[in-house]
C-alpha positions as a Markdown table, in Angstrom:
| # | Residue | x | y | z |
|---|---|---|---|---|
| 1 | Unk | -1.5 | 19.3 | -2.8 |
| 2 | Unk | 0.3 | 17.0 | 0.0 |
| 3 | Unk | -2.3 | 14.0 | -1.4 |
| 4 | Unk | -1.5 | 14.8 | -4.7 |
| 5 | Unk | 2.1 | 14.1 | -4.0 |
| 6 | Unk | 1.5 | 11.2 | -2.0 |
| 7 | Unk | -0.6 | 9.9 | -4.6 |
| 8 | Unk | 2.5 | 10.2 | -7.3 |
| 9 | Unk | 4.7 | 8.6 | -4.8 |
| 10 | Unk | 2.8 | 5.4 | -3.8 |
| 11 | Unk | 1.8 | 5.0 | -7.5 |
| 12 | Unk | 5.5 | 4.8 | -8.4 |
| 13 | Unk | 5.9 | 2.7 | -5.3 |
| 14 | Unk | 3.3 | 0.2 | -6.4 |
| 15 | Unk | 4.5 | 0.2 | -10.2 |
| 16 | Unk | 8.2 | -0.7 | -8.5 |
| 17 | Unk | 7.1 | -3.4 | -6.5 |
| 18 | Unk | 4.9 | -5.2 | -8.9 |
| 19 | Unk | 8.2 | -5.2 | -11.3 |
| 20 | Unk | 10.3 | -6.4 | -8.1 |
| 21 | Unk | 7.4 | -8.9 | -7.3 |
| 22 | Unk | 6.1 | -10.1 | -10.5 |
| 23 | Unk | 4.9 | -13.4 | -8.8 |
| 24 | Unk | 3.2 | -11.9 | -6.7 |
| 25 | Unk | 1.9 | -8.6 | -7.6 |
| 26 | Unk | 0.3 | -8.1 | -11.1 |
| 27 | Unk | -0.2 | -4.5 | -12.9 |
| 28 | Unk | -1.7 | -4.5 | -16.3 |
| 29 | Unk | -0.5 | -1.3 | -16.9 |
| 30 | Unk | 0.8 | 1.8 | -15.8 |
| 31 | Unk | -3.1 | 3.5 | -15.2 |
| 32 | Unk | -3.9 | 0.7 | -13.8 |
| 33 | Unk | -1.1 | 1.9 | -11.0 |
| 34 | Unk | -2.2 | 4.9 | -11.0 |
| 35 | Unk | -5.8 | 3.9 | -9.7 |
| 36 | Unk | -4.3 | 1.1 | -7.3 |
| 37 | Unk | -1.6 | 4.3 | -5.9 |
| 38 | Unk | -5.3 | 6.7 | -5.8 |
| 39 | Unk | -7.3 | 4.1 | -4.2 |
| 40 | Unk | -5.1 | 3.1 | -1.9 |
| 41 | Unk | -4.4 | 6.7 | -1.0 |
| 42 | Unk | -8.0 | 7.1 | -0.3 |
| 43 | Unk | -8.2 | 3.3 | 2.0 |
| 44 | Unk | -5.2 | 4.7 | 3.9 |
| 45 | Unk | -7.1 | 8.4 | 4.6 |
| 46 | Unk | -10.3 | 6.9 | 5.4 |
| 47 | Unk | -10.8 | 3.0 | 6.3 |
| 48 | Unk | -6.7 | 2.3 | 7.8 |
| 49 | Unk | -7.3 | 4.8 | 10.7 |
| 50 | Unk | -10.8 | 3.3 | 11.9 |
| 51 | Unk | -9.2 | -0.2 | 11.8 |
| 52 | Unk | -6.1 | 0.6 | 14.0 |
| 53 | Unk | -8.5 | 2.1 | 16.4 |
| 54 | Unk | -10.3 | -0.7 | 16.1 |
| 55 | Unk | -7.3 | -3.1 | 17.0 |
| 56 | Unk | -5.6 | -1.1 | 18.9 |
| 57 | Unk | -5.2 | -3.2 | 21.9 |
| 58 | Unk | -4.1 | -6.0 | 19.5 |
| 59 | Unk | -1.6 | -3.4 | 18.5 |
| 60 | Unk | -0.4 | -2.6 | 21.9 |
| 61 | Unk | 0.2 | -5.8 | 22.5 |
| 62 | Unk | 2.4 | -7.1 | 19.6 |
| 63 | Unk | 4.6 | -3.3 | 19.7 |
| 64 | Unk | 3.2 | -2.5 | 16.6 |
| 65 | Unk | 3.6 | -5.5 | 14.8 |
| 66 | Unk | 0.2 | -5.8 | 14.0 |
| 67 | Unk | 0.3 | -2.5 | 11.8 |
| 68 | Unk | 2.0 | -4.7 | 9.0 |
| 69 | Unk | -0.9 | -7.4 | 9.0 |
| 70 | Unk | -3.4 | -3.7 | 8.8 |
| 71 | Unk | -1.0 | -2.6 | 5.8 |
| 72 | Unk | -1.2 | -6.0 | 4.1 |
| 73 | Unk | -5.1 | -6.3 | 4.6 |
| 74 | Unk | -4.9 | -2.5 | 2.9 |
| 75 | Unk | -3.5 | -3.6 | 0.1 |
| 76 | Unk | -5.3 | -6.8 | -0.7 |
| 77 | Unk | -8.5 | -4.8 | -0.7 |
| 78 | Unk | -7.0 | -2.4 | -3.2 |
| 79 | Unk | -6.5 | -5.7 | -4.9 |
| 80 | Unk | -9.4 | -6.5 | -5.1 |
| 81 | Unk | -11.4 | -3.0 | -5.9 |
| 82 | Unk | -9.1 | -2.3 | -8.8 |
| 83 | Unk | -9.2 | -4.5 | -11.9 |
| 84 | Unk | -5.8 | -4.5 | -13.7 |
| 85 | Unk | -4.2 | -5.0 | -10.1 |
| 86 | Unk | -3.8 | -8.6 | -8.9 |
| 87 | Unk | -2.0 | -9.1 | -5.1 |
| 88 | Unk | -2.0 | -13.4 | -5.4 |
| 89 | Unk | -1.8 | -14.3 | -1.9 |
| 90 | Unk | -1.8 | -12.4 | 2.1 |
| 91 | Unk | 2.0 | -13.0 | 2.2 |
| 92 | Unk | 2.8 | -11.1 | -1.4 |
| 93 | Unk | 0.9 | -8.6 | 0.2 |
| 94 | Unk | 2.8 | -8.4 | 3.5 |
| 95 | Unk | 6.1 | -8.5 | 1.5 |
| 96 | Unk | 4.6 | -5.8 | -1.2 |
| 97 | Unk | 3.3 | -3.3 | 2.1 |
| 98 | Unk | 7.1 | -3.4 | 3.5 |
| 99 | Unk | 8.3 | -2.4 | 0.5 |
| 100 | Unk | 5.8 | 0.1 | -1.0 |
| 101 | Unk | 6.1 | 1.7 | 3.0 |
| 102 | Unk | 9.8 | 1.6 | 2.1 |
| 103 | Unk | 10.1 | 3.4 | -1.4 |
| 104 | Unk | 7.6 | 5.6 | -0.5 |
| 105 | Unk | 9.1 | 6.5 | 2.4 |
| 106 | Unk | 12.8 | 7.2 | 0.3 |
| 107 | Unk | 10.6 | 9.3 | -2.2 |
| 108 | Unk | 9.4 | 11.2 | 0.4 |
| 109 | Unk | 12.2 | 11.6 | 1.6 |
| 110 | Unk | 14.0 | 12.8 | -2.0 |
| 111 | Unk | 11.8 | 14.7 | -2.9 |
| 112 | Unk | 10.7 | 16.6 | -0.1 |
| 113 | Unk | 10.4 | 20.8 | -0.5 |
């Protein structure tokens, strides 16, 4: 039930964004978020925490910093996975991760039980 939620929220985030960030984020349509929030749901469950133990000493070194290029390299994949969802360039993507982290994150927090 908790990644059904999550789904729902990052899905919302990502539709928000792409209308914040038309340049550089493109959604054809609202299902098209849908399987962009799901996928990248799935990335984040499975492939985001192999890669920060991967780079964890990078990640050590830079406080944490690194975590937004991890988050950024997250979402261009989704980008290119799912058709109807378009991320144009690694700093849209940087920008776009900040901000989906951020909505998500006051979603959460709204609509927490």
């Amino acid at each position: 039930m908790q990644f059904f939620a999550r789904w729902i929220v990052t899905t919302l985030a990502i539709f928000g964004v792409a209308w914040l960030l038309p340049q550089g984020i493109h959604v054809r349509d609202f299902q098209n978020a849908i399987l962009a929030g799901l996928v990248l749901g799935l990335i984040n469950l499975f492939v985001r925490p192999l890669i920060i133990v991967l780079t964890l000493p990078v990640t050590v070194v830079t406080l944490g910093v690194f975590l937004l290029v991890i988050n950024a390299s997250m979402l261009l994949l989704v980008g290119r996975l799912v058709p109807g969802f378009e991320v144009t360039g690694f700093g849209w993507a940087l920008l776009a991760s900040i901000l989906i982290s951020m909505v998500g994150a006051l979603l959460h927090g709204l609509f927490r039980d």
